[in-house]
N, C-alpha and C positions, 0 to 999 in steps of 0.2 A: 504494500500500500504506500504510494507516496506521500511528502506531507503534506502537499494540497488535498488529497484524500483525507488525510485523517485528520486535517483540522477542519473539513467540512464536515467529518463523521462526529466531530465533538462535538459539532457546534446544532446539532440537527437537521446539516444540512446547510447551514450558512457559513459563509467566507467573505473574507473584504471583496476577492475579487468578484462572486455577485452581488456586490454593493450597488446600485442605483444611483446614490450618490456621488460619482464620478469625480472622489477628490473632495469635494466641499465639504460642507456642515451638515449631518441629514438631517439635523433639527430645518435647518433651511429650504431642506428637499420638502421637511414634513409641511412646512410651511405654503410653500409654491404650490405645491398639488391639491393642497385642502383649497384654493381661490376657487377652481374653478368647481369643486364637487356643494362648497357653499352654494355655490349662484345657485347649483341645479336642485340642492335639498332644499334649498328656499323657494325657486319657482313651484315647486308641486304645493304650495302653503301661499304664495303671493296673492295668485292669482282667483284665490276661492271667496277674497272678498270684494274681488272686483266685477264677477259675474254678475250682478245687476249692471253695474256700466255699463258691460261690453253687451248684454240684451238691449239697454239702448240706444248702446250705436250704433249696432248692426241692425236694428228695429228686427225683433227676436224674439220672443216668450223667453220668460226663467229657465221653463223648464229644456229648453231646446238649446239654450246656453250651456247648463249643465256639460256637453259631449268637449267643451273646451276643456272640463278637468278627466271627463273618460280616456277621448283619445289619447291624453297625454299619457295617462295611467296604462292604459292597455299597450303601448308602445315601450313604454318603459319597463313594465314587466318582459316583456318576451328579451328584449335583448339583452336584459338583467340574467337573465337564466342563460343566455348563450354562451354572456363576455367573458365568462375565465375562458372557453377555446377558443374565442376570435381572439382572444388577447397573448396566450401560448403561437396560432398560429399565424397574428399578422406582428407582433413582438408587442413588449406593455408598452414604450413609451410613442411606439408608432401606433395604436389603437386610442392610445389616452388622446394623443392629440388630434387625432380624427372624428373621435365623440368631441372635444371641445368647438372645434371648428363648424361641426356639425351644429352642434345647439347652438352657437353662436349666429350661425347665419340664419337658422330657423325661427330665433330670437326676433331677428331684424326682419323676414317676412312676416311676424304675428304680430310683430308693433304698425306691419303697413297694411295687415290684413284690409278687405274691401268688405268680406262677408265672411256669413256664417260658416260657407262649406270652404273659404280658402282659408279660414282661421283653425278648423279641424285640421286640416291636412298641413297645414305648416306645424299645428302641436305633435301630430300624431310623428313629423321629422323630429321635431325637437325633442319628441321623448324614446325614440330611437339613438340620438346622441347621447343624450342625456344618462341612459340605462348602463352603457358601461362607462361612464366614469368616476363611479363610487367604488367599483369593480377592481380597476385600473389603479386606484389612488392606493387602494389598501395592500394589494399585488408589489408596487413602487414601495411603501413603507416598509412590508415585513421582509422585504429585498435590503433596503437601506439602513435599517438596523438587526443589530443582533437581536435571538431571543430574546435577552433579559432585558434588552433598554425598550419591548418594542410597547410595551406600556405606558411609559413618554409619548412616544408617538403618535400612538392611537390618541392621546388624549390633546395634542395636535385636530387628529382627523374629526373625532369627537365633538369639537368645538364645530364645527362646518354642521356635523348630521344631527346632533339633539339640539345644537341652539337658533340653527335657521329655520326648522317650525315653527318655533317660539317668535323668534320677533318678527314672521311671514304675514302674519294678516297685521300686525301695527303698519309694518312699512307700506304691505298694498293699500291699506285705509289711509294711509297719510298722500300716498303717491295717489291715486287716482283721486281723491279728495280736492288735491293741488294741484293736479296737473291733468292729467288727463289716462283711462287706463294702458293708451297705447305704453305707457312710457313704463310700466308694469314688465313688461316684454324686451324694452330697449334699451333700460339698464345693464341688461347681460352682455351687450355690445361690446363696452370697453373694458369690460370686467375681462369677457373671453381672450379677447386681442390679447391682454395684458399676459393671459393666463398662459398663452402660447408662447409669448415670448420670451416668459422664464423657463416655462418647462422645455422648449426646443436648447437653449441655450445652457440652463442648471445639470437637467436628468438625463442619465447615460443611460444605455441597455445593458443586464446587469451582463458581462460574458459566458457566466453561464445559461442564462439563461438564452442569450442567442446561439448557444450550442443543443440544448435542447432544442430550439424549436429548427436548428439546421437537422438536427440528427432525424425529428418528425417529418421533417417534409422530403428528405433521403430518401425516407422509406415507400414516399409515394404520400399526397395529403388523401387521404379518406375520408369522406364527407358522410357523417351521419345525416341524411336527410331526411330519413324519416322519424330517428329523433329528434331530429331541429323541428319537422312539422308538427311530433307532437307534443310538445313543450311551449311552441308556440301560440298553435292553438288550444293547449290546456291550459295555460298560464293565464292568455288575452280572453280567455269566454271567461273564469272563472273574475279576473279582476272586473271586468262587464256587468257577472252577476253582482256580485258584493257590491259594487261603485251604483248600480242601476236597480237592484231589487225593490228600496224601500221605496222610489218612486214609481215603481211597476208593481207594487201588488204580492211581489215575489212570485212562489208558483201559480200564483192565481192568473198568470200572464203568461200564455204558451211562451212568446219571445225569450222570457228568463230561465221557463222550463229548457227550453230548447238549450240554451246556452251553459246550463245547470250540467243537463245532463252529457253535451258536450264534452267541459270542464274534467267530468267523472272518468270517460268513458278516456280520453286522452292522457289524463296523467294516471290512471290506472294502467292502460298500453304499458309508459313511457316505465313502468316500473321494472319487467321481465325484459321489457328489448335491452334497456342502458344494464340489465345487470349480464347480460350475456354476450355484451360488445366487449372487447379488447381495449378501445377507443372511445367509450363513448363523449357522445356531444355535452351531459353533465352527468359527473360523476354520484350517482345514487348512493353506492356504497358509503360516503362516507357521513351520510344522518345515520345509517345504522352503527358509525363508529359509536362508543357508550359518551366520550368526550367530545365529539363537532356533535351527534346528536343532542348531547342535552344542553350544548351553546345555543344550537336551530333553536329549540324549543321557549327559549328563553328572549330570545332573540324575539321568536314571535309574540310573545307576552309581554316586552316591555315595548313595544312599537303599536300594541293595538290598546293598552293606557296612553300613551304619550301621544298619538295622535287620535282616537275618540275624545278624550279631556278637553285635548288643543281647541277641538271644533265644539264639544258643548259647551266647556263654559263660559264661552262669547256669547255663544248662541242662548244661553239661560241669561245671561248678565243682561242681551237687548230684549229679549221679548219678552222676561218676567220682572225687569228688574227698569227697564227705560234707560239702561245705557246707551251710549251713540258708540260706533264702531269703532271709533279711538279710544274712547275710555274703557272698553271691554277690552280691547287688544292690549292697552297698558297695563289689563289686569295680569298680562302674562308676560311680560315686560321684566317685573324686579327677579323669577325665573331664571331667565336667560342670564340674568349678571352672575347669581350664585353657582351656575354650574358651571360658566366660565372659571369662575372662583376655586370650582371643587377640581375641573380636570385635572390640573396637575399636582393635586394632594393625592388624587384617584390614584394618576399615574406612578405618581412614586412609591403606594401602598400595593400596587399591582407587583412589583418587584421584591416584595415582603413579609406577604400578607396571603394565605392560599387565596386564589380567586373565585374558591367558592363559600369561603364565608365573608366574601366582599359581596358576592351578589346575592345569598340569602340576608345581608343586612338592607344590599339598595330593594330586594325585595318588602321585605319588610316596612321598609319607610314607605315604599310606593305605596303598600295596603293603607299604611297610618295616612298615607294624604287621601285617600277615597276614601275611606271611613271619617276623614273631620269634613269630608262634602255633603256626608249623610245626617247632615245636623242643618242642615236648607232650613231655610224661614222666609215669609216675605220683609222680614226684616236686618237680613244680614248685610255686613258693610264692604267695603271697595276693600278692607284689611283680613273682612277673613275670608273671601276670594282668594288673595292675593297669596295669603299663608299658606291655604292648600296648593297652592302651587309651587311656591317656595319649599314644601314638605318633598312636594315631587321632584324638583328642580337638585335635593341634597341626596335622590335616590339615584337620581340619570348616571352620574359619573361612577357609580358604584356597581351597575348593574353593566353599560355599555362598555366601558373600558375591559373589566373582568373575560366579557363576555368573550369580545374581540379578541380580548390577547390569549385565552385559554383555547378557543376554535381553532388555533392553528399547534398548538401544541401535542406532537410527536408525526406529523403530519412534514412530509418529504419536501422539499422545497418542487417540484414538476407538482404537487400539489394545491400548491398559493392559490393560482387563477381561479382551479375549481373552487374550493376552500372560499373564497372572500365573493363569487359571485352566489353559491350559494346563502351566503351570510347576508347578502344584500337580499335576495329574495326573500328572505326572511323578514328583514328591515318593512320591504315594499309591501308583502301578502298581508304581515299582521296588522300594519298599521289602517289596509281598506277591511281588511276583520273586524277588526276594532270599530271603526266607524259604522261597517251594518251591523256591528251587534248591538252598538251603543244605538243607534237608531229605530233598528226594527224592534229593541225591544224597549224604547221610549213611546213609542206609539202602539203597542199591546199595552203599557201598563198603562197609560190614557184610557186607553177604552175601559181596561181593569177598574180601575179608581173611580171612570166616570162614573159607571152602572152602577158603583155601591154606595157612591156617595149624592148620587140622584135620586135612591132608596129613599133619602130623607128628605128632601127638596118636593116635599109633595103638598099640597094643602090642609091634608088631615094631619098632617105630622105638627105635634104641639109645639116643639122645638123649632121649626120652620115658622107656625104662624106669631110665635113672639118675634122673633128677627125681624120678621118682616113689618111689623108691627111698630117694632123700638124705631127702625131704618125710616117709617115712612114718619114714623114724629121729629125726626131728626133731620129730615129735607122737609118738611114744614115750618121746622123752626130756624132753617135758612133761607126762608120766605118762599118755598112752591107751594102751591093749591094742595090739597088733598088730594084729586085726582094724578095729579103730575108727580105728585109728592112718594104715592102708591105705586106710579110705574118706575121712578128710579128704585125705590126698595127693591121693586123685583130682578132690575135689570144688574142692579149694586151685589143682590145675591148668586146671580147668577155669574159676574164677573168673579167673585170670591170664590165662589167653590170651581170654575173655571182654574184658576189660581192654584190654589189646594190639590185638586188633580195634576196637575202642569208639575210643582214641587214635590207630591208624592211617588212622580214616576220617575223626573230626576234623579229621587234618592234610593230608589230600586235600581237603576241604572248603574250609579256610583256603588252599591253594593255589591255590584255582579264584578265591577271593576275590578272594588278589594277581594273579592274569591279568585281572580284570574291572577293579581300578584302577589297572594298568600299561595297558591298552587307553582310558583315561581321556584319556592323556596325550597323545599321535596325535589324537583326538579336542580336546583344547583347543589344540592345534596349529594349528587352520586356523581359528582364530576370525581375525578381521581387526584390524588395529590400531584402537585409540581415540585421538582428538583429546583428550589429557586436560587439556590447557593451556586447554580453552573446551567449554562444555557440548554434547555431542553433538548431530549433527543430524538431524533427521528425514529423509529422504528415499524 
């Protein structure tokens, strides 16, 4: 064994010579490559409160707006699921810079869009770019650090993917507010140029890794296509259903059935073909590893809290509470500072600290933040919003960092691409999980709450006829008539317990939340220890 062998074999795989870093600072590298994966974790969050704008510009119903945040989504999943093999076989820094370039010019056709069907089709470009370069970034980091630094790192990358949900709907409310929504789109302009110009100039191709993908294509490139096809179309019908159910009815609407059972019948395929290929297009095998699996799993449960939250409790803050769309987004605002604050306490405890009683603790807090949500009233203040989020905001760096840097541990470096596109699909699927569960089953417990608590809203009910009773002396005695006086009681009673349902189904909501990040914990549980005295080993 030579000693470039066996200091690759120490290291699990890693050596300076497949450093990514080309000589410089990787802290630098970690730095250059997060710009561009910022823009793109923030556009999936920018642009969701700018949909009424952009229905009025394009003169467009809400609901047909909507396909501006599908087709993004449905675009982004599939090539999410593709990029660790586009990215092994066109090399990482030459694929990273082709998604930038990508979303950058897609950016600049959605900011010029004319209409509704050229504004799909420029998203649906831009989330084809957009999908591997989270992919890519993280492929670039575990290249440019060792093992044990690569928890710094991540929490580099970190700072891009948990904090630009968080300040996504302030800045779109601010920007289309003041400007106009095109400009929602065209900020990513100079961000991307900029992005290209470091990354062409800073980021090398690591040499090993351009000797793998020499030694793949030697052998002849082998195109899985039919598991590109069914990955693609299991991926894109499944994010369709979950992004489009609660507004279709779900199976009540052949459309979502259709797509349902699609979804099923494609990523059930994709499970025997990829485990019987040599090659395949994404590697399956390794959610059954016991360690990337129980990262997957975890993965999925802190992105479907962190973005179902992100979107209700704006969405509870305006239309139960009378906020304006800045002041709900600042609700999540002081968030964004502390987990900036925590990543790199995270990171330096990832290097310390087993990473799985880092993320049954961020687990833990994430429960503690949904369980002080399930204390709703119609009298709660801008500070204990704020809190529950800040609760969540001290869990983010605990659970994402851990997660990240334990998913790739004992895993072969020809590994990485699959390894961190997988992780991202995970990021992408839980977080539109998260949102149709939060939703679909916000509007079951409406209906729940309504019928029991209409039970008693009847005319014979003793309880009703005094309310209505005290209500209509009390707009008498702010000078209505009796008659007028009698229809605001009624209409006073019926907004209230309207109200009362709206907050009781919220805090069933938020309960289901806390059971998905209390089952987090069991779940990081059975991760295995790490050797954190010497950089993990491949095996």
């Amino acid at each position: 064994m030579t000693d470039v062998t066996q200091g690759r074999a120490a290291a699990g795989g890693w050596s300076p010579e497949r450093s990514a870093a080309g000589g410089h600072n990787p802290y630098l590298i970690a730095f250059v490559v997060s710009i561009a994966t910022f823009m793109e974790v923030l556009d999936t969050t920018i642009a969701n409160v700018a949909l009424r704008h952009i229905a009025g510009g394009l003169a467009v119903g809400i609901d047909e707006s909507t396909y501006v945040i599908t087709s993004y989504l449905v675009a982004n999943a599939v090539v999410l699921s593709i990029s660790g093999w586009l990215s092994t076989v066109m090399g990482r820094k030459r694929f990273y810079m082709i998604c930038v370039a990508t979303f950058s010019v897609a950016s600049l056709l959605c900011g010029s869009a004319w209409s509704l069907q050229s504004l799909v089709l420029f998203r649906i470009l831009q989330g084809l770019g957009g999908g591997g370069m989270a992919t890519s970034e993280q492929a670039i980091l575990a290249d440019s650090f060792p093992p044990q630094k690569r928890g710094q790192a991540f929490a580099i990358y970190g700072v891009a993917v948990v904090v630009a949900p968080v300040i996504g709907p302030t800045l779109g409310g601010w920007i289309t507010d003041t400007y106009s929504w095109h400009w929602v789109f065209l900020i990513n302009v100079p961000m991307g140029l900029i992005s290209l110009f470091l990354v062409g100039t800073l980021v090398k191709e690591p040499s090993g890794a351009e000797e793998e993908r020499a030694e793949l294509l030697s052998r002849g490139l082998r195109v899985d296509y039919i598991g590109f096809l069914l990955v693609a179309i299991g991926l894109g019908a499944l994010e369709f259903v979950l992004d489009e159910g609660q507004r279709n009815d779900w199976f009540g609407s052949n459309m979502i059935l259709f797509f349902a059972l699609l979804a099923a019948f494609c990523l059930l395929a994709l499970i025997p073909w990829e485990l019987m290929r040599d090659d395949p297009i994404v590697d399956i095998r390794l959610i059954g590893r016991r360690q990337f699996g129980s990262c997957f799993l975890v993965m999925l449960g802190t992105f479907a809290v962190l973005i179902s939250t992100t979107q209700l409790l704006p969405q509870l803050l305006q239309t139960e509470l009378g906020y304006t769309a800045m002041l709900a987004g600042l609700v999540l605002s002081p968030s964004g500072v502390v987990t900036m604050m925590l990543m790199p306490v995270a990171g330096r405890l990832v290097t310390i600290v087993q990473p799985k009683y880092l993320i049954m603790f961020g687990a833990a807090t994430a429960a503690l933040s949904m369980w002080h949500l399930t204390g709703l009233t119609g009298e709660i203040t801008y500070g204990y919003a704020a809190l529950a989020r800040i609760y969540l905001a001290v869990a983010l760096p605990f659970l994402f960092l851990p997660v990240t840097t334990a998913s790739y541990d004992g895993l072969p470096p020809e590994k990485t691409n699959q390894a961190s596109a997988l992780i991202n699909v995970a990021r992408n699927i839980g977080g539109s999980m998260g949102v149709a569960l939060a939703q679909t089953l916000l509007a079951q417990r409406q209906q729940f709450h309504q019928s029991r608590l209409i039970e008693h809203a009847a005319p014979s009910d003793l309880g009703y006829q005094q309310t209505i009773d005290a209500m209509t002396r009390y707009f008498q005695a702010q000078g209505s008539n009796a008659s007028d006086a009698a229809s605001q009681a009624v209409a006073w009673v019926g907004k209230t317990l309207q109200q009362q349902v709206d907050f009781l189904a919220y805090i069933d909501v938020f309960w289901t939340l806390a059971i998905v990040a209390v089952l987090m914990i069991p779940t990081a549980a059975v991760l295995r220890r790490i050797d954190l005295s010497a950089p993990a080993r491949g095996h």
